[in-house]
N, CA and C atoms as an extended XYZ file, in Angstrom:
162
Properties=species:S:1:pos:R:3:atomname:S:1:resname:S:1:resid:I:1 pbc="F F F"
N         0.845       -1.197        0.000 N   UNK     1
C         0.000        0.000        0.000 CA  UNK     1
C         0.877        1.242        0.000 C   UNK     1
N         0.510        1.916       -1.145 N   UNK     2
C         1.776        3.107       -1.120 CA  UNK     2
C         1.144        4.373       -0.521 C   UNK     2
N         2.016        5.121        0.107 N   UNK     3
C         1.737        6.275        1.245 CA  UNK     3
C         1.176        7.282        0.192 C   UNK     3
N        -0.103        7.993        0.617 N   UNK     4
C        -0.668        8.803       -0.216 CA  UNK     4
C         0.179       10.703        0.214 C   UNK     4
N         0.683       10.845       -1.150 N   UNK     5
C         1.091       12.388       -0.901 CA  UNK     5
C         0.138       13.807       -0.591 C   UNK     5
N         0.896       14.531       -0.200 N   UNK     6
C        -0.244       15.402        0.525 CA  UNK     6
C        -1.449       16.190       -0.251 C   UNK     6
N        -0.687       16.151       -1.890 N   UNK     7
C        -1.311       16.681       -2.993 CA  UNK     7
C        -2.145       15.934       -2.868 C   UNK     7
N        -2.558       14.397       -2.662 N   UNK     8
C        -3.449       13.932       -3.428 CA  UNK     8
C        -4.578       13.637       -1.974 C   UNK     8
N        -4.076       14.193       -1.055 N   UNK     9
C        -5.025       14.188        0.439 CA  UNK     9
C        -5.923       15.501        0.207 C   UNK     9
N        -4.905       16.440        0.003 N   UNK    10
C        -5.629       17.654        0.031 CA  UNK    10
C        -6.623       17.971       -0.992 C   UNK    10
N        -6.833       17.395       -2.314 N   UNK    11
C        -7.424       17.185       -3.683 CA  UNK    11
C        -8.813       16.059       -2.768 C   UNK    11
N        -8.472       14.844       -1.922 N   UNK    12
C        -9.530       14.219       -1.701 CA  UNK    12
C        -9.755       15.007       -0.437 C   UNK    12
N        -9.933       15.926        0.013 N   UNK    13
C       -10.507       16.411        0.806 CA  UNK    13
C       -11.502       17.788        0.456 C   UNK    13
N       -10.902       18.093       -0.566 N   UNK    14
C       -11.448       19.311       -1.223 CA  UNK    14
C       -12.751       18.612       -1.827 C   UNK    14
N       -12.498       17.670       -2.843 N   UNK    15
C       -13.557       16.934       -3.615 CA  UNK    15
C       -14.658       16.248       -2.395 C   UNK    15
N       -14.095       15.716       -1.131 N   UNK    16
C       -14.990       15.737       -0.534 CA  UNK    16
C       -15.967       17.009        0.119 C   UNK    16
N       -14.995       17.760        0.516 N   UNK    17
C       -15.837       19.548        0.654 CA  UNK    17
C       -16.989       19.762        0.145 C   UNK    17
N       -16.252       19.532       -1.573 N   UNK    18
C       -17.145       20.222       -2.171 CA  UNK    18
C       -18.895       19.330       -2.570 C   UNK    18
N       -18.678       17.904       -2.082 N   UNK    19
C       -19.966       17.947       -2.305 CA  UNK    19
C       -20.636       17.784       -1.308 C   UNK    19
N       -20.228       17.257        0.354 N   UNK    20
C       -20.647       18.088        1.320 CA  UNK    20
C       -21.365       19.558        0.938 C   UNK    20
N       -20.756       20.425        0.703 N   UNK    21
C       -21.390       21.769        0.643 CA  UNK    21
C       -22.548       21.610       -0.958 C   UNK    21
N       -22.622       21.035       -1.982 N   UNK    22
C       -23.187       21.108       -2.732 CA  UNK    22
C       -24.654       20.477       -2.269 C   UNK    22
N       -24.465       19.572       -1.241 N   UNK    23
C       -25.386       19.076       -1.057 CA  UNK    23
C       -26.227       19.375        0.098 C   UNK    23
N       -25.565       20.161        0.945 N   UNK    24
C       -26.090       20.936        2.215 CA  UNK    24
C       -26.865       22.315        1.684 C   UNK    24
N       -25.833       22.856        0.475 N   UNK    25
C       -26.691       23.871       -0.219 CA  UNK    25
C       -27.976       23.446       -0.994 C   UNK    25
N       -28.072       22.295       -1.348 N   UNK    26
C       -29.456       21.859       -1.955 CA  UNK    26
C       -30.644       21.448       -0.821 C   UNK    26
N       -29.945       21.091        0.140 N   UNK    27
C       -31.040       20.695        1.314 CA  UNK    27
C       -31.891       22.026        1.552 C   UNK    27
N       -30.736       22.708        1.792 N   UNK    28
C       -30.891       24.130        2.004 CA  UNK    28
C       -32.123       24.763        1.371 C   UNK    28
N       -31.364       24.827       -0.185 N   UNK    29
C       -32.767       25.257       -0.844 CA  UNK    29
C       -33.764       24.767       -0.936 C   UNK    29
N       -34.151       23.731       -0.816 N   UNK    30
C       -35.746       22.676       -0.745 CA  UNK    30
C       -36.457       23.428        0.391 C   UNK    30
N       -35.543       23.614        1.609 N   UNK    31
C       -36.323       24.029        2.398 CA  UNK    31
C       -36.836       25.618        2.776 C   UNK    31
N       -35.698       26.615        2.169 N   UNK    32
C       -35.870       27.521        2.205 CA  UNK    32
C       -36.502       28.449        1.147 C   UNK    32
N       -36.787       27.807        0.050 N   UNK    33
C       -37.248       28.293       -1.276 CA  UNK    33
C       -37.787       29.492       -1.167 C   UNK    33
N       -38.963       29.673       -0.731 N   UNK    34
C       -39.241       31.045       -0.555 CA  UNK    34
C       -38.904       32.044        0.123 C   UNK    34
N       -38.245       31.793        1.168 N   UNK    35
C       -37.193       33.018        1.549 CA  UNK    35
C       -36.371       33.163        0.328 C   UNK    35
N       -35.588       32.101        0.207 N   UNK    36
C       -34.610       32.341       -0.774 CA  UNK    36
C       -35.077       33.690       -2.263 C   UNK    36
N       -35.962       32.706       -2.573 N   UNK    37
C       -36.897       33.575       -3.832 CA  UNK    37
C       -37.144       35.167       -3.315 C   UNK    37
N       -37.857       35.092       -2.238 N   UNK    38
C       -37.699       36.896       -1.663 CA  UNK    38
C       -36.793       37.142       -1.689 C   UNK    38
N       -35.541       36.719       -1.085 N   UNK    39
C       -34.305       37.566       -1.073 CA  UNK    39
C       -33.992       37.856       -2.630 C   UNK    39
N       -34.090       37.054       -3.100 N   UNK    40
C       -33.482       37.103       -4.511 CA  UNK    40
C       -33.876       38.879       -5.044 C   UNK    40
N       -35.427       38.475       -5.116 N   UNK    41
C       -36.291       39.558       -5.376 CA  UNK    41
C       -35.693       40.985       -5.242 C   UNK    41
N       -35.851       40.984       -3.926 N   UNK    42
C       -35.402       42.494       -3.001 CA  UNK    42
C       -33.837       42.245       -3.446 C   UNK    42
N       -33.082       41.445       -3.054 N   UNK    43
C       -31.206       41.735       -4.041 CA  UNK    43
C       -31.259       42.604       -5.682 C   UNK    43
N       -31.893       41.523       -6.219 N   UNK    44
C       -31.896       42.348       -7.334 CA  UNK    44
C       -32.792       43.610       -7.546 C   UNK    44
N       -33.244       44.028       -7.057 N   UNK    45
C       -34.487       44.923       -7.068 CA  UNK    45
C       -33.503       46.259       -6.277 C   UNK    45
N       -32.357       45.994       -5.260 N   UNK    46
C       -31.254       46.594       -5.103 CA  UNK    46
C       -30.184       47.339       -6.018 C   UNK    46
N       -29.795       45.873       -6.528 N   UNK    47
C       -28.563       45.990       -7.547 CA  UNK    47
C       -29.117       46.867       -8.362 C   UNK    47
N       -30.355       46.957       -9.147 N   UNK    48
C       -30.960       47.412      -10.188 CA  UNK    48
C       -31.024       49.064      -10.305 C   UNK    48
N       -31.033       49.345       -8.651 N   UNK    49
C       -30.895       50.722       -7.895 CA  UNK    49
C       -29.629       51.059       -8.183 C   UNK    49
N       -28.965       49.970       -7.325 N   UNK    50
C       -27.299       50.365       -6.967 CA  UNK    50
C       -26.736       50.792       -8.491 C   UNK    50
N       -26.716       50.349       -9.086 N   UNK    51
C       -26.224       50.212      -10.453 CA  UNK    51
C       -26.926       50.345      -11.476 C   UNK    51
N       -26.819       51.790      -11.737 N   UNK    52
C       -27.818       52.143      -12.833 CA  UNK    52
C       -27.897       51.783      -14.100 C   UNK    52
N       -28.664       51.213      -15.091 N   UNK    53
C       -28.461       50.882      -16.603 CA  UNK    53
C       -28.201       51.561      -17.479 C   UNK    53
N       -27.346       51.729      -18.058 N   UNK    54
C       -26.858       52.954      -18.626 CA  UNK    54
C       -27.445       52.582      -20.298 C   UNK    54
């Protein structure tokens, strides 16, 4: 069994990260949908302010 280098720990830890978080962010949204959707709303309804269309 050959000793795994740190490159390839830190690569399987990241890849694990990332779908941990991909998938906590989807739980996420199932449950929060309509907050989410309001915020969205009022953000952009911000930006749209903040940053005028020229």
């Amino acid at each position: 069994m050959k000793k795994k280098t740190t490159e390839e720990k830190v690569l399987q830890v990241q890849t694990v990260m990332t779908y941990a978080l991909m998938i906590g962010i989807l739980v996420l949204c199932i449950f929060q949908m309509p907050k989410i959707t309001a915020f969205l709303q009022e953000y952009g309804d911000m930006m749209k302010a903040a940053l005028p269309v020229r």
